[in-house]
C-alpha positions as CSV (number, residue, x, y, z in Angstrom):
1,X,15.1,-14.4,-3.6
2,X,18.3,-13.1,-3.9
3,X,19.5,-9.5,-2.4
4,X,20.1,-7.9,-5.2
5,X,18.3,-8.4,-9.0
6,X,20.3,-7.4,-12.4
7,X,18.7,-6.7,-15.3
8,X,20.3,-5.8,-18.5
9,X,19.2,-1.8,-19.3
10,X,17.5,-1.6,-22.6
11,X,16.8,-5.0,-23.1
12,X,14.4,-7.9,-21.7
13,X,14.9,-9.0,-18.7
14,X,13.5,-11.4,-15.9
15,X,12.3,-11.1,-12.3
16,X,12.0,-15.0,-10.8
17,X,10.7,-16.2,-8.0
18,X,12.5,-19.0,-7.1
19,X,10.3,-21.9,-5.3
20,X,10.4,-25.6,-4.8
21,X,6.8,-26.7,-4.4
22,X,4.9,-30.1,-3.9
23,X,2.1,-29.7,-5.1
24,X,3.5,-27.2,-7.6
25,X,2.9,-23.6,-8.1
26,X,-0.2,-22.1,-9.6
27,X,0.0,-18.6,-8.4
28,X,2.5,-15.8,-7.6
29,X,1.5,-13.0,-5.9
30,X,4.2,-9.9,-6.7
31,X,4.8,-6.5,-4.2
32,X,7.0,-3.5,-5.6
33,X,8.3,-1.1,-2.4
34,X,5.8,-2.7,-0.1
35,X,2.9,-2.6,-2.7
36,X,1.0,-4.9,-4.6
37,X,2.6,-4.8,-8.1
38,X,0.0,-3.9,-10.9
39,X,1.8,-5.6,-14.2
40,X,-1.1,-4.0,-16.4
41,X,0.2,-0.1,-15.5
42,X,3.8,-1.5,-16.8
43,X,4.3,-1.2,-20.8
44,X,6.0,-4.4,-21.8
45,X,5.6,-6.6,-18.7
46,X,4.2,-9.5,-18.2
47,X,3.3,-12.7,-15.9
48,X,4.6,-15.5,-17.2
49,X,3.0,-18.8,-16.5
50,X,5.9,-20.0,-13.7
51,X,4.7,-16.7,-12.0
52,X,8.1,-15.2,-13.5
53,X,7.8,-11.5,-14.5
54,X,9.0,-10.8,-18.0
55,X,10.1,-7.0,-18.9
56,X,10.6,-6.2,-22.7
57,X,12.7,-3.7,-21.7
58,X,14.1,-2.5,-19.1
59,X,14.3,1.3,-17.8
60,X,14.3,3.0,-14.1
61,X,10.2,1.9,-13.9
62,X,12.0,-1.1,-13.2
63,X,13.8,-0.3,-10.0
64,X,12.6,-1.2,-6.6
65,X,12.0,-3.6,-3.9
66,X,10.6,-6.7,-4.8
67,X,8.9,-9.7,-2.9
68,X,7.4,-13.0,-3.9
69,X,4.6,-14.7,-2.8
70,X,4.4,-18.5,-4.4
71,X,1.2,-20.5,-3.3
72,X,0.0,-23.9,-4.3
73,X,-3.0,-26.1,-3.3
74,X,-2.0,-25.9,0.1
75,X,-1.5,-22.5,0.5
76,X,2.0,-20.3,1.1
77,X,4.5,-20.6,3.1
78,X,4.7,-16.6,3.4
79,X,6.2,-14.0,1.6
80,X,10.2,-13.6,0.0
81,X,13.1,-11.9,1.1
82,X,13.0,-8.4,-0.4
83,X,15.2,-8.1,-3.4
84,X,16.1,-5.3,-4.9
85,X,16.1,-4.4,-8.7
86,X,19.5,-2.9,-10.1
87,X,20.0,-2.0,-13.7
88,X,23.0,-2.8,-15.0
C-alpha cells in the first residue's frame, strides 16, 4: 500500500489493494483505524470483485487509516502497510 491515498472530493474514487498472487486473489479482507471496515454502513461503497473498494463519492467518511489483507488458496501473507486516506 502506499503511505498516503488521494481521492478526488465529490467524486468516485478508489481504495486498491495492490497484490501479486499465484494462485490469485479471491478475498480481501479491509480495516479502517484499526477496525474491521463494514462497506454495508457506507452509502455508495462497494467491493469490487479485485477486492478494490469503490466510493461513489467521496466525503470526510472517507478518511482514515486503511490496511489490506489479500488471501488466496494458500492463505495470506499478513496484513498491509497502513495507508492513510487524504481527500484532495
Amino acid at each position: 500500500m502506499p503511505p498516503i491515498i488521494y481521492v478526488p472530493i465529490g467524486i468516485h474514487g478508489y481504495i486498491r489493494c495492490p497484490v501479486e498472487a499465484e494462485p490469485p486473489v479471491t478475498l480481501v479482507k479491509w480495516n479502517k483505524d484499526g477496525r474491521p471496515l463494514r462497506i454495508e454502513k457506507y452509502s455508495g461503497w462497494n467491493l469490487l470483485e479485485d477486492g478494490s473498494i469503490r466510493i461513489e463519492e467521496a466525503t470526510e467518511d472517507a478518511l482514515g487509516t486503511y490496511t489490506c489483507v489479500p488471501y488466496n488458496a494458500l492463505g495470506t501473507m499478513g496484513q498491509s502497510p497502513p495507508a492513510r486516506l487524504v481527500l484532495k
